[in-house]
Biotite code that builds the C-alpha atoms (Angstrom):
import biotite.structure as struc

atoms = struc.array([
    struc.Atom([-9.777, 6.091, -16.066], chain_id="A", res_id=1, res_name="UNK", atom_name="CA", element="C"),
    struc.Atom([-11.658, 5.252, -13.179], chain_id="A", res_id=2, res_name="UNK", atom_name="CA", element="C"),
    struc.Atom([-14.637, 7.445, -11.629], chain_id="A", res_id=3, res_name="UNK", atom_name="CA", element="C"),
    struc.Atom([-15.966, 6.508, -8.497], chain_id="A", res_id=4, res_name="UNK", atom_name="CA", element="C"),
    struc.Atom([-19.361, 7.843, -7.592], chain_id="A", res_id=5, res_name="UNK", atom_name="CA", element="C"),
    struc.Atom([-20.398, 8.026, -3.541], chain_id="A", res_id=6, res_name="UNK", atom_name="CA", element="C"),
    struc.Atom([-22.985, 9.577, -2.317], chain_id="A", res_id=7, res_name="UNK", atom_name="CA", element="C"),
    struc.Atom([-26.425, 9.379, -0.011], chain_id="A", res_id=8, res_name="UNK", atom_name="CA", element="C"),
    struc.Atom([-29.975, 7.088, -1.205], chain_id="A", res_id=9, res_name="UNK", atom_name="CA", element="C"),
    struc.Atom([-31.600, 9.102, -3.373], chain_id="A", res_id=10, res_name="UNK", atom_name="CA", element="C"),
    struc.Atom([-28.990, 11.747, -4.009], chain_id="A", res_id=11, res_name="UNK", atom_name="CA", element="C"),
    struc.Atom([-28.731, 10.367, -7.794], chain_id="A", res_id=12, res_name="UNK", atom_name="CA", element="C"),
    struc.Atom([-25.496, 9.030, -8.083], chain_id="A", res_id=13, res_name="UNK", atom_name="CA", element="C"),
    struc.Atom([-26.581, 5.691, -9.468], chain_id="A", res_id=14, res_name="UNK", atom_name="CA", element="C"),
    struc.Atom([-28.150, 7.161, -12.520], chain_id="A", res_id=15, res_name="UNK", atom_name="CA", element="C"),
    struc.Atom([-25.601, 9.389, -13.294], chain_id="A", res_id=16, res_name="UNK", atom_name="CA", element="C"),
    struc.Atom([-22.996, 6.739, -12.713], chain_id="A", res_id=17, res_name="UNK", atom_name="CA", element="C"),
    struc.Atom([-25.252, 4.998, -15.594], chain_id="A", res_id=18, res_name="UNK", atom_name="CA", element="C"),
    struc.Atom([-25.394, 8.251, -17.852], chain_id="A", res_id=19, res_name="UNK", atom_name="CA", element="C"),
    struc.Atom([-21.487, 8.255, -17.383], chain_id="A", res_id=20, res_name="UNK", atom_name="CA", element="C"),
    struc.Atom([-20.875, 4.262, -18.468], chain_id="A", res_id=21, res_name="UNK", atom_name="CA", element="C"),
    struc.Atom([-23.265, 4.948, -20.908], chain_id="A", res_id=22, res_name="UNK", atom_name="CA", element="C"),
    struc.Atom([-21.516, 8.137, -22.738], chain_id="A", res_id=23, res_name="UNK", atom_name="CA", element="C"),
    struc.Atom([-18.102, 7.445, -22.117], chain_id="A", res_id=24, res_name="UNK", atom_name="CA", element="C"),
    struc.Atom([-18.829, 3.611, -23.030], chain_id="A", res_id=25, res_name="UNK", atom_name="CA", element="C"),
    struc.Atom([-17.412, 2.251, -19.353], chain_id="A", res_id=26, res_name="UNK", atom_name="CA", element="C"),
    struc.Atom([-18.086, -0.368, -17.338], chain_id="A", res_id=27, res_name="UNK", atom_name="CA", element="C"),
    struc.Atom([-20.882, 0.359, -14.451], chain_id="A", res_id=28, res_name="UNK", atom_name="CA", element="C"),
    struc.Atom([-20.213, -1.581, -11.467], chain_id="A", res_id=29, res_name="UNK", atom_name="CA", element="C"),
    struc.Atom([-22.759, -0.934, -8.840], chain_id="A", res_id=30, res_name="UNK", atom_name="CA", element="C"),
    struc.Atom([-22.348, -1.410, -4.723], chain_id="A", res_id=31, res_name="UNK", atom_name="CA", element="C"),
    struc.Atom([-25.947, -0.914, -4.471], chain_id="A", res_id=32, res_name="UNK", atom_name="CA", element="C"),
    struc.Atom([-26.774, -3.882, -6.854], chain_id="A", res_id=33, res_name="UNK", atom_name="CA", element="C"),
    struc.Atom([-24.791, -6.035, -5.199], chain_id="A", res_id=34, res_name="UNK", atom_name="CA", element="C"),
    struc.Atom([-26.135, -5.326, -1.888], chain_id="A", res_id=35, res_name="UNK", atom_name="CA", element="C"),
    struc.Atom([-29.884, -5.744, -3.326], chain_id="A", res_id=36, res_name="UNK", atom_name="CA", element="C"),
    struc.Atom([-28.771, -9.256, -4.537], chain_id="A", res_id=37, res_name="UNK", atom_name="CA", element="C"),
    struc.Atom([-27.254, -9.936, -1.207], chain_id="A", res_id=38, res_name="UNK", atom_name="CA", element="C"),
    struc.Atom([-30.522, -8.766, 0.766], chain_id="A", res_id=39, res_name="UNK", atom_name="CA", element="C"),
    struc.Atom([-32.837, -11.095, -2.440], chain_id="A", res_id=40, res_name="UNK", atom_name="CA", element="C"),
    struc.Atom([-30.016, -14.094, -1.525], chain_id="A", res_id=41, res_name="UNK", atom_name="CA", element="C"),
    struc.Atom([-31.250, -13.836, 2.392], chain_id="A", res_id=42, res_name="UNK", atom_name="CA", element="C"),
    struc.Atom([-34.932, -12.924, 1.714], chain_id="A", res_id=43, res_name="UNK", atom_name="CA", element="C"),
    struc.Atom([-34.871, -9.684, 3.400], chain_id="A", res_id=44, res_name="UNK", atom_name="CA", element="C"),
    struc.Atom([-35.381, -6.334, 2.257], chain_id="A", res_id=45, res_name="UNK", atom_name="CA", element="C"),
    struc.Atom([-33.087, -3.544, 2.584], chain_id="A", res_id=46, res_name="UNK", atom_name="CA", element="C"),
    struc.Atom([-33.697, -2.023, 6.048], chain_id="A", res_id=47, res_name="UNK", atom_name="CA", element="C"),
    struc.Atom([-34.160, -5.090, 7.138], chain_id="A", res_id=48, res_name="UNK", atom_name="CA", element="C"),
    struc.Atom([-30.689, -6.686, 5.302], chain_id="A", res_id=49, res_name="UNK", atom_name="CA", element="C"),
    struc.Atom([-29.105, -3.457, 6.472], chain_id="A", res_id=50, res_name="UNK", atom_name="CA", element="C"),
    struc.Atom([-30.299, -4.381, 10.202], chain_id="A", res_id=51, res_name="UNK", atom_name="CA", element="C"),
    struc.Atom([-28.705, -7.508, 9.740], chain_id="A", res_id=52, res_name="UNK", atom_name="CA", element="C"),
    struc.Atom([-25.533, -6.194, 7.827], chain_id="A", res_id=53, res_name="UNK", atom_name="CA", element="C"),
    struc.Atom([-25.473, -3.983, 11.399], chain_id="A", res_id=54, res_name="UNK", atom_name="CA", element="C"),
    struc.Atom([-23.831, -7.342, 13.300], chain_id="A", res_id=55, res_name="UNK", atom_name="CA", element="C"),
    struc.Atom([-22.380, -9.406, 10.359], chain_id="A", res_id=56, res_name="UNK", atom_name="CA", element="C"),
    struc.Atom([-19.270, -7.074, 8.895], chain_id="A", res_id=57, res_name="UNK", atom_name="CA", element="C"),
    struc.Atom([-19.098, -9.599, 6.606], chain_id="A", res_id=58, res_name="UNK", atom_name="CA", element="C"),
    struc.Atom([-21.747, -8.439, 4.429], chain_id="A", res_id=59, res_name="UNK", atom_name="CA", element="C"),
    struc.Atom([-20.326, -4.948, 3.943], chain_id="A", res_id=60, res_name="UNK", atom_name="CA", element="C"),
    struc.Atom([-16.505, -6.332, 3.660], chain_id="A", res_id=61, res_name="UNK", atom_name="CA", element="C"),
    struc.Atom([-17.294, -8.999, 1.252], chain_id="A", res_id=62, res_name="UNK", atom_name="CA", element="C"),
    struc.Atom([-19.130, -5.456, -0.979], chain_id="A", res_id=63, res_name="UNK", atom_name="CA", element="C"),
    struc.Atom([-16.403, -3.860, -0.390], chain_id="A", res_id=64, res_name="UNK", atom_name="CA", element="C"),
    struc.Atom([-14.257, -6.411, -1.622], chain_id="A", res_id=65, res_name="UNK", atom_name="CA", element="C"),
    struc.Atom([-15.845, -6.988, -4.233], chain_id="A", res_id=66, res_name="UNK", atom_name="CA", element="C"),
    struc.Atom([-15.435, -3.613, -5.466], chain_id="A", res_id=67, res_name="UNK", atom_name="CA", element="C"),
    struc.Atom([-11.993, -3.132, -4.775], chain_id="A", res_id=68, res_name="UNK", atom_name="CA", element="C"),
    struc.Atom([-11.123, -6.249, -6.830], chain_id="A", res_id=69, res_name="UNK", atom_name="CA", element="C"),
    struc.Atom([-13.272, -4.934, -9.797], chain_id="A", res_id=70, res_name="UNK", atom_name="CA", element="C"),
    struc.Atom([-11.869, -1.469, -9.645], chain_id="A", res_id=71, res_name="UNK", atom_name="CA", element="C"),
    struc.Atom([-8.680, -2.867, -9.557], chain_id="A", res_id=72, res_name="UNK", atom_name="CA", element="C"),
    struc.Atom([-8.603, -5.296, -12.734], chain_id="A", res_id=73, res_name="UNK", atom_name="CA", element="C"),
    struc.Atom([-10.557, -2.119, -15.008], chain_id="A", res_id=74, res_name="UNK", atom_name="CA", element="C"),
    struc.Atom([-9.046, 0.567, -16.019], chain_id="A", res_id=75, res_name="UNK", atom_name="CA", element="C"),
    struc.Atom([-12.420, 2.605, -17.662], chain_id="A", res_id=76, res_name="UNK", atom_name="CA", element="C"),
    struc.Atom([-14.894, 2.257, -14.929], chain_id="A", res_id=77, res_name="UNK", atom_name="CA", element="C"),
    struc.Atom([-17.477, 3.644, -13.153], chain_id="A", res_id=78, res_name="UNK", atom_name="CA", element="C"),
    struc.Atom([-18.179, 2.593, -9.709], chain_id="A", res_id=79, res_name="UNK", atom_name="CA", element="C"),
    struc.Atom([-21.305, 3.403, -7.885], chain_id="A", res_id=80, res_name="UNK", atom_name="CA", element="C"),
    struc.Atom([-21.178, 2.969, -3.858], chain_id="A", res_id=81, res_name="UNK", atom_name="CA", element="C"),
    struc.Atom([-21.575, 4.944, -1.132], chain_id="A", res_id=82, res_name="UNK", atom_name="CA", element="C"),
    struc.Atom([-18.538, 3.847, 0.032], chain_id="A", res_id=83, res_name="UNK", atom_name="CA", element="C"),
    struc.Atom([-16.155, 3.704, -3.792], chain_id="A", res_id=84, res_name="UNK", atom_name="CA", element="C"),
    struc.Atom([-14.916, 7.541, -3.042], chain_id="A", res_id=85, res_name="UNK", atom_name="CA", element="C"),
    struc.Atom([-13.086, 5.911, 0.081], chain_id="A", res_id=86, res_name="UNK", atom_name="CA", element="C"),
    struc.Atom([-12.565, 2.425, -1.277], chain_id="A", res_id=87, res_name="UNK", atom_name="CA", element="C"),
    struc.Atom([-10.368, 4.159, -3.635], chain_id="A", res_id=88, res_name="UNK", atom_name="CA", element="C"),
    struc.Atom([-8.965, 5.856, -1.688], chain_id="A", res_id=89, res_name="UNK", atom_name="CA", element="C"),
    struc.Atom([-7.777, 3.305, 1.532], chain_id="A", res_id=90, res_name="UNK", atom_name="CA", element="C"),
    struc.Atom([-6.758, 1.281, -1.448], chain_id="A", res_id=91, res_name="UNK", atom_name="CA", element="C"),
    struc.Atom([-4.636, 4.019, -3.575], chain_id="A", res_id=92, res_name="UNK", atom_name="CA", element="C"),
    struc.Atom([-6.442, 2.625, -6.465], chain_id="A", res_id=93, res_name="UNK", atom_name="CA", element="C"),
    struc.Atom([-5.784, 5.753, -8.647], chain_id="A", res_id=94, res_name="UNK", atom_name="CA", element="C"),
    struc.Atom([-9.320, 6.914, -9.560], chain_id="A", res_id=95, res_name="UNK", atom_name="CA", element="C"),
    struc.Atom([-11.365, 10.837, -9.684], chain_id="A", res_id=96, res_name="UNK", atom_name="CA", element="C"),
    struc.Atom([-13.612, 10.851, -6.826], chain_id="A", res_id=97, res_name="UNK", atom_name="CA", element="C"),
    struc.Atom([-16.829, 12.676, -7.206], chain_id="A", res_id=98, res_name="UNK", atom_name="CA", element="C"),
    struc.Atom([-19.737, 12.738, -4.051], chain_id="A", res_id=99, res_name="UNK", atom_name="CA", element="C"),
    struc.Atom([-23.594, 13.533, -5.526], chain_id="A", res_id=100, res_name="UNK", atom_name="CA", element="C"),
    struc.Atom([-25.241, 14.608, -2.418], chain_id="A", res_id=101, res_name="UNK", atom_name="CA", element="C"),
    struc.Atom([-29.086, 16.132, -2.271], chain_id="A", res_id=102, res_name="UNK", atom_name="CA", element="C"),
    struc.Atom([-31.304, 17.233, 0.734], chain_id="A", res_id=103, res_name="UNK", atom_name="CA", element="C"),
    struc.Atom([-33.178, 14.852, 2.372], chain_id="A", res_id=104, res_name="UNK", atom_name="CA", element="C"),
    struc.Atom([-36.432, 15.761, 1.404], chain_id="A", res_id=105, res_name="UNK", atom_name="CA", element="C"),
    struc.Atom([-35.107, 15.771, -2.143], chain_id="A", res_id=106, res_name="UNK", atom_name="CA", element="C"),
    struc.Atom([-33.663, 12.330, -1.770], chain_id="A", res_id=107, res_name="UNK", atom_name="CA", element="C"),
    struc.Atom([-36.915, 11.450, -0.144], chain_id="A", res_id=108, res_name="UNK", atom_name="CA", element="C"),
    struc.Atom([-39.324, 12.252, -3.007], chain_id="A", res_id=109, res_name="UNK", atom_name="CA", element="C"),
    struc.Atom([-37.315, 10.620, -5.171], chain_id="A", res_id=110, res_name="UNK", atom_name="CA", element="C"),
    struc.Atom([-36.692, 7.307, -3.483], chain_id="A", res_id=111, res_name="UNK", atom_name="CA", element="C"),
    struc.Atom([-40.786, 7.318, -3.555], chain_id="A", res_id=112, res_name="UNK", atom_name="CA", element="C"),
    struc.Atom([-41.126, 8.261, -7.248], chain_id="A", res_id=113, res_name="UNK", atom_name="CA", element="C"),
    struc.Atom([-38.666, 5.076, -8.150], chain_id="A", res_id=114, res_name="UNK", atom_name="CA", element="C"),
    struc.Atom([-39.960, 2.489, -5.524], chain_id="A", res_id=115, res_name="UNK", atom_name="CA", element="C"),
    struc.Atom([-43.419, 4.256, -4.484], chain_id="A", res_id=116, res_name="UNK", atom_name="CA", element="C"),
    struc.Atom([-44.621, 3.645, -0.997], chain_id="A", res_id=117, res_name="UNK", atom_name="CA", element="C"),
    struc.Atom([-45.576, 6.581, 2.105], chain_id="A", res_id=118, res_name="UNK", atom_name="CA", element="C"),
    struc.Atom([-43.182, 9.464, 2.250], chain_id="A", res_id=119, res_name="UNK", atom_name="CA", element="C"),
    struc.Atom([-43.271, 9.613, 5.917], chain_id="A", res_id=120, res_name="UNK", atom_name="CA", element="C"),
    struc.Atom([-41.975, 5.842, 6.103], chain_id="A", res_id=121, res_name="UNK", atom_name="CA", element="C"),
    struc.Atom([-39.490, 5.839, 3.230], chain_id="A", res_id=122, res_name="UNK", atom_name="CA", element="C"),
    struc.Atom([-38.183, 9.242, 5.190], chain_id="A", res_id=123, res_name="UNK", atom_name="CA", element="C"),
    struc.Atom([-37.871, 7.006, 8.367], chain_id="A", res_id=124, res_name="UNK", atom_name="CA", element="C"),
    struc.Atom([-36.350, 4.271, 6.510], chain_id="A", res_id=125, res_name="UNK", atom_name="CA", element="C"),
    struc.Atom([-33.991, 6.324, 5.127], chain_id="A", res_id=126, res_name="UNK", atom_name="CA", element="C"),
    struc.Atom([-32.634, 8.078, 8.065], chain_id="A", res_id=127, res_name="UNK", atom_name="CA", element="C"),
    struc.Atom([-32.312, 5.240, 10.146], chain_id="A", res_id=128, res_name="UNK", atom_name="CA", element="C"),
    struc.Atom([-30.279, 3.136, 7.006], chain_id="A", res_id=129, res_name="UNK", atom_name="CA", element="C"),
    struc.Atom([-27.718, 6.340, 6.809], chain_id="A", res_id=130, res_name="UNK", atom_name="CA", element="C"),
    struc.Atom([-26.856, 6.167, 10.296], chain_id="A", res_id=131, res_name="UNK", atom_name="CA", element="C"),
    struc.Atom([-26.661, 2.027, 10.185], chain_id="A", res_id=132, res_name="UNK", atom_name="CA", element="C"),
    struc.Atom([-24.405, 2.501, 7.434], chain_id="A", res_id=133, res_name="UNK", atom_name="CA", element="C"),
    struc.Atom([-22.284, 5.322, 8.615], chain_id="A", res_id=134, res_name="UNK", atom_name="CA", element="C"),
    struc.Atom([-21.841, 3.711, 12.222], chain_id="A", res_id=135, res_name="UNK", atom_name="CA", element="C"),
    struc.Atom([-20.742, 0.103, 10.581], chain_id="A", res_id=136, res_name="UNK", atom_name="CA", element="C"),
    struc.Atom([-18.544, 2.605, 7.817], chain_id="A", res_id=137, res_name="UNK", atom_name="CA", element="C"),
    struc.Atom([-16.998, 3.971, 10.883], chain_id="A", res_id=138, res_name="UNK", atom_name="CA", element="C"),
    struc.Atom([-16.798, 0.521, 12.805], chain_id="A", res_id=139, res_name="UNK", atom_name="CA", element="C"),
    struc.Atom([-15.309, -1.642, 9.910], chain_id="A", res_id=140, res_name="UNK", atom_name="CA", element="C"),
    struc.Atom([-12.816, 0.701, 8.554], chain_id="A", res_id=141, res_name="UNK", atom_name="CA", element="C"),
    struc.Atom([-12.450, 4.015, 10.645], chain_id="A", res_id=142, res_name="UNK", atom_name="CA", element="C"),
    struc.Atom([-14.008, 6.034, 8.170], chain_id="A", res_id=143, res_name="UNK", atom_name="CA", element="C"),
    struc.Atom([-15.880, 9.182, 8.873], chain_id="A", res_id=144, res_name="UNK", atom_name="CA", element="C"),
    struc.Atom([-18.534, 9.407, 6.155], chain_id="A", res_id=145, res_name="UNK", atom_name="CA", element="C"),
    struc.Atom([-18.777, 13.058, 6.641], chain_id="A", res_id=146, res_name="UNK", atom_name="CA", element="C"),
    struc.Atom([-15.444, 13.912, 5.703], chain_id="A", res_id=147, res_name="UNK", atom_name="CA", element="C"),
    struc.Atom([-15.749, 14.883, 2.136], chain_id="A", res_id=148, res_name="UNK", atom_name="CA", element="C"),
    struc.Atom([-12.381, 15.453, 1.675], chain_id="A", res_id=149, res_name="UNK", atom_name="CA", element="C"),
    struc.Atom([-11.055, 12.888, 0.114], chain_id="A", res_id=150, res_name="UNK", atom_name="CA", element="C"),
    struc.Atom([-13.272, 13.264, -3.033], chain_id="A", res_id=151, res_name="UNK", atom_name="CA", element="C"),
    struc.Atom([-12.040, 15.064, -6.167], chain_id="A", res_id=152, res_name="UNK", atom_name="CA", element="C"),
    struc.Atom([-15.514, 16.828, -7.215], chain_id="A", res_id=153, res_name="UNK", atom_name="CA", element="C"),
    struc.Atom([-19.086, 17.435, -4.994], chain_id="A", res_id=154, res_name="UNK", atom_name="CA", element="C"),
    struc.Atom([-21.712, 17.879, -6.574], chain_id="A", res_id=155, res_name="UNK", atom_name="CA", element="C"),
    struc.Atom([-25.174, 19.285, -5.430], chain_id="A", res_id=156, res_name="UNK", atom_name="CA", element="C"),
    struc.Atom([-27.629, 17.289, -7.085], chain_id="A", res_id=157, res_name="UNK", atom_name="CA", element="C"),
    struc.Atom([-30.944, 19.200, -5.631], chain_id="A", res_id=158, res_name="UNK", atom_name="CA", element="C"),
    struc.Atom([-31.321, 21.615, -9.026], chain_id="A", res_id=159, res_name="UNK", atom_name="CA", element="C"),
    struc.Atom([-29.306, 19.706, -11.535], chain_id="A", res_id=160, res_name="UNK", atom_name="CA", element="C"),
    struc.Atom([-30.219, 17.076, -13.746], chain_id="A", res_id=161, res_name="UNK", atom_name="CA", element="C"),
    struc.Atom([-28.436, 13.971, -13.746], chain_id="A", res_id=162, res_name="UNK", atom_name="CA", element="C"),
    struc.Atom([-27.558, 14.859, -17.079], chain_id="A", res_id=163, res_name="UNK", atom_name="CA", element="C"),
    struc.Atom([-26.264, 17.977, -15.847], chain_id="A", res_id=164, res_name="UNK", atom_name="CA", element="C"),
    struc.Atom([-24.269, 16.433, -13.541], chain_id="A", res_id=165, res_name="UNK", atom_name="CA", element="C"),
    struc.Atom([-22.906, 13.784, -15.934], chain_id="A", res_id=166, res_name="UNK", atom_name="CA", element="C"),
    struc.Atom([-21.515, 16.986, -17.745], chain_id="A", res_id=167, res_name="UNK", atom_name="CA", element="C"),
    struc.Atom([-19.894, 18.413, -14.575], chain_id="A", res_id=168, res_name="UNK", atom_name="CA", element="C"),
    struc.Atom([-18.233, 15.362, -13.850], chain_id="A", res_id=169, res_name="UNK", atom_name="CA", element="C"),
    struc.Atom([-16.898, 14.945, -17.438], chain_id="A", res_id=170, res_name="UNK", atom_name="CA", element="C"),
    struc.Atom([-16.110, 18.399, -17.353], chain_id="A", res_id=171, res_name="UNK", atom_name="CA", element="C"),
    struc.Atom([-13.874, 17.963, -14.200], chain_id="A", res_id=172, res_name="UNK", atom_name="CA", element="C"),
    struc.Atom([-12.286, 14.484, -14.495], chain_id="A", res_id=173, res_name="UNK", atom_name="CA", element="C"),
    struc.Atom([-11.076, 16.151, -17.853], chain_id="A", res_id=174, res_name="UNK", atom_name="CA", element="C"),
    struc.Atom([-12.682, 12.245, -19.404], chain_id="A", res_id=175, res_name="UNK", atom_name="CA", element="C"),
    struc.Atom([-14.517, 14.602, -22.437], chain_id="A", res_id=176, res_name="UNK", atom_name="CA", element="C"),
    struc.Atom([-17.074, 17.329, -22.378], chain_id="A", res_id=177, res_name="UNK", atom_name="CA", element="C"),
    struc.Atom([-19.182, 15.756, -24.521], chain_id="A", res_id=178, res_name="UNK", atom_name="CA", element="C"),
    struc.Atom([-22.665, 15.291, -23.297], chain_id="A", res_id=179, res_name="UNK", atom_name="CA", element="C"),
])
């Protein structure tokens, strides 16, 4: 089975996609690790790599690609990516599609409790790399990032633990209810 797990910075998708691989014993293929390494490869960090990503597509299609070709040659995966709900999907790469999303101020506090820095400026940061990303999203491929329709399962992630939410998701994809 593949899971595919989308969702805003900070909404806590990548560490429940991690709780998932980790209890169901699957495969965790991240988008968001491979775009750190890209932004480490061309010494820039992420808003600024994202700025950049802005005029070369071929940053976000060579992800994307990336992805599409791992999700394709494993059959128990998880993939974590904003964009693996609709990868999936543009693909018909069979796969339950679940989007974690959280409030900004939520996804604010804790982008600063994992990488620290001023709340005001990881707030900025964040807004302006979800409307990079969803203008390029809607550039490259035609895809409306707000359409949540295509996913299987959303979950709320503001008052649920990422354990919680590993549960729900287990619960739903019918993959076990053990937790």
């Amino acid at each position: 089975m593949r899971i595919t797990i989308s969702g805003p910075p900070g909404s806590g998708k990548t560490t429940v996609a991690k709780i998932l691989a980790q209890k169901l014993g699957f495969k965790l293929i991240s988008g968001g690790d491979i775009f750190r390494e890209m932004a480490k490869e061309h010494n820039m960090d992420l808003v600024e790599f994202s700025k950049y990503a802005e005029n070369n597509w071929g940053v976000d299609r060579e992800i994307d690609r990336r992805l599409v070709e791992l999700a394709k040659e494993n059959d128990n995966v998880i993939i974590d990516s904003r964009l693996s709900g609709w990868l999936a999907y543009l693909n018909n790469i069979p796969a339950f599609k679940v989007y974690v999303n959280a409030s900004l101020p939520v996804r604010v506090e804790r982008i600063w409790k994992r990488e620290g820095g001023e709340l005001e400026k990881i707030k900025e940061e964040s807004i302006y790399r979800e409307k990079s990303e969803k203008l390029r999203y809607k550039e490259i491929y035609n895809i409306d990032f707000n359409d949540l329709s295509i996913y299987d399962l959303i979950v709320e992630s503001d008052n649920l633990t990422p354990e919680e939410i590993a549960k729900v998701i287990m619960e739903e994809s019918g993959v076990g209810v053990q937790c």
